[in-house]
TORTORBA-275121 format. One record per residue: residue number from 1; residue in three letters; x, y, z of N, C-alpha, C in turn. Coordinates in steps of 0.2 Angstrom, whole numbers. Example, Ala and Ser with C-alpha at 12.3 -4.5 7.8 and 13.67 -1.06 7.14 Angstrom:
// TORTORBA-275121
R_1_ALA_66_-28_39_62_-22_39_66_-16_39;
R_2_SER_64_-11_35_68_-5_36_64_0_39;
This chain:
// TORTORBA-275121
R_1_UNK_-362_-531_-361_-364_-530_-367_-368_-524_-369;
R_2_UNK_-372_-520_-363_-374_-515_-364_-371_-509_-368;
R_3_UNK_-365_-511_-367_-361_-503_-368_-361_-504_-378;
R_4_UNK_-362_-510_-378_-361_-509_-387_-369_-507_-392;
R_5_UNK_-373_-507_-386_-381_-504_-390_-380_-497_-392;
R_6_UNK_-384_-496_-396_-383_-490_-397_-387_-484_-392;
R_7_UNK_-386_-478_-392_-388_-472_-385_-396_-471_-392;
R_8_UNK_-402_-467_-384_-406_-463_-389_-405_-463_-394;
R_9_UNK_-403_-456_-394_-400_-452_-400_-397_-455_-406;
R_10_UNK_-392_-459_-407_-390_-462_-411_-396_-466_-413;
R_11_UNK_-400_-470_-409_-404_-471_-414_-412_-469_-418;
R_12_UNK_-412_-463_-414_-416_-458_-418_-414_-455_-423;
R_13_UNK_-407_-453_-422_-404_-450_-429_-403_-455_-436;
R_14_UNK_-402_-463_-435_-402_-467_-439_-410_-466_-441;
R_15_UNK_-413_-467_-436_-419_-468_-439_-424_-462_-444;
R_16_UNK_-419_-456_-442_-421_-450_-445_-417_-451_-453;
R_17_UNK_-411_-453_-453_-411_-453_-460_-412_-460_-462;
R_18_UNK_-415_-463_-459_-416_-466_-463_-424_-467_-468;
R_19_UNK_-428_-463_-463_-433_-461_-466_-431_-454_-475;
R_20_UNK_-426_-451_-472_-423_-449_-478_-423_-452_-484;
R_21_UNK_-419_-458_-482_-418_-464_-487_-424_-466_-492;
R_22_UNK_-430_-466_-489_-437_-468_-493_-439_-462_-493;
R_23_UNK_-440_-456_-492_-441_-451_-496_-437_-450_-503;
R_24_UNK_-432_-450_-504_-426_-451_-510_-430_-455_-514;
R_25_UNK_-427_-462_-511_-431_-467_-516_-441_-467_-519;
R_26_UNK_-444_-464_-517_-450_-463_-518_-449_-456_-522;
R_27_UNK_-446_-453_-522_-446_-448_-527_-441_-448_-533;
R_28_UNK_-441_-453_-533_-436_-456_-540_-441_-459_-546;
R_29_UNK_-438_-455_-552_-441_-458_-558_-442_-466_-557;
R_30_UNK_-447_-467_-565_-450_-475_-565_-446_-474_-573;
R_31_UNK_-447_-480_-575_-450_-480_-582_-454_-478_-587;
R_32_UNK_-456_-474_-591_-461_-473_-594_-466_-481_-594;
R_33_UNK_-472_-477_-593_-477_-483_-594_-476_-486_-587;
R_34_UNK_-475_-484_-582_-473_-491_-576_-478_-489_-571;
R_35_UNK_-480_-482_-570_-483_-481_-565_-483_-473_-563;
R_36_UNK_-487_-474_-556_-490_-474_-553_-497_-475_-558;
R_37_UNK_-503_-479_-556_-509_-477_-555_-511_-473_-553;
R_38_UNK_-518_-469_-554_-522_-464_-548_-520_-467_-539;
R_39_UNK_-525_-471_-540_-523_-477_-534_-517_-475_-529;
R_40_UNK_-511_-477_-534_-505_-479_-531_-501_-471_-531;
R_41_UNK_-502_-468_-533_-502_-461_-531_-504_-455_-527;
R_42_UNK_-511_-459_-525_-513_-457_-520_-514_-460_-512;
R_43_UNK_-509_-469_-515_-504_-470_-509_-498_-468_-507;
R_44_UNK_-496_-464_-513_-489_-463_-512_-489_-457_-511;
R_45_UNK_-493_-453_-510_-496_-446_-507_-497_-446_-499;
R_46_UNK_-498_-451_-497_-502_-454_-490_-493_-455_-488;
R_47_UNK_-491_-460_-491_-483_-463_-489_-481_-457_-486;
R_48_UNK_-479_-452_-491_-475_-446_-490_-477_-441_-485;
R_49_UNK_-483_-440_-485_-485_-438_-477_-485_-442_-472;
R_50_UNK_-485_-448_-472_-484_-452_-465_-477_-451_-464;
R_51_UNK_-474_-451_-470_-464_-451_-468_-462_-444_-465;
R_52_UNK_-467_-439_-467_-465_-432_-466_-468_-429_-458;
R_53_UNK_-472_-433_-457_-473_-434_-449_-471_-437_-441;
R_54_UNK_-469_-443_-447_-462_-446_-443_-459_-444_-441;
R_55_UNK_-454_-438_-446_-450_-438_-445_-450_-430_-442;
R_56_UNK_-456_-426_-443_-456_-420_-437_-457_-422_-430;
R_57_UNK_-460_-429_-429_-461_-434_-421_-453_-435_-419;
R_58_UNK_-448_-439_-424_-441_-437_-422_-438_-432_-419;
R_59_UNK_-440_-424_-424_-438_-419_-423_-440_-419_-416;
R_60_UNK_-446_-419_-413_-448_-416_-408_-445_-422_-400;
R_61_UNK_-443_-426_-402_-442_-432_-398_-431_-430_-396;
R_62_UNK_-428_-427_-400_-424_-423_-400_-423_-419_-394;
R_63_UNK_-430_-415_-392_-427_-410_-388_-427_-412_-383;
């Protein structure tokens, strides 16, 4: 059964884009009126830097 897990790599790369995938989606328009608050702004400020950290720890995990 081993042989059908996936390698490293493979799953580093998924996990890299997949962090992609919630950068996208966090930078996508709302609704007028729907948001963000201050608050929730400056979670969503924190978000984007934890994603973007992540994802230079993947980079570095690569080589």
């Amino acid at each position: 059964m081993a042989e059908y897990l996936p390698t490293f790599d493979e799953m580093r790369s998924n996990a890299f884009a997949m962090l992609g995938d919630v950068e996208d989606e966090l930078r996508s328009d709302w609704r007028d009126g729907t948001g963000p608050s201050s608050d929730q702004a400056q979670a969503l400020r924190e978000a984007r830097q934890a994603i973007a950290q992540a994802k230079a720890a993947l980079d570095r995990a690569a080589r």
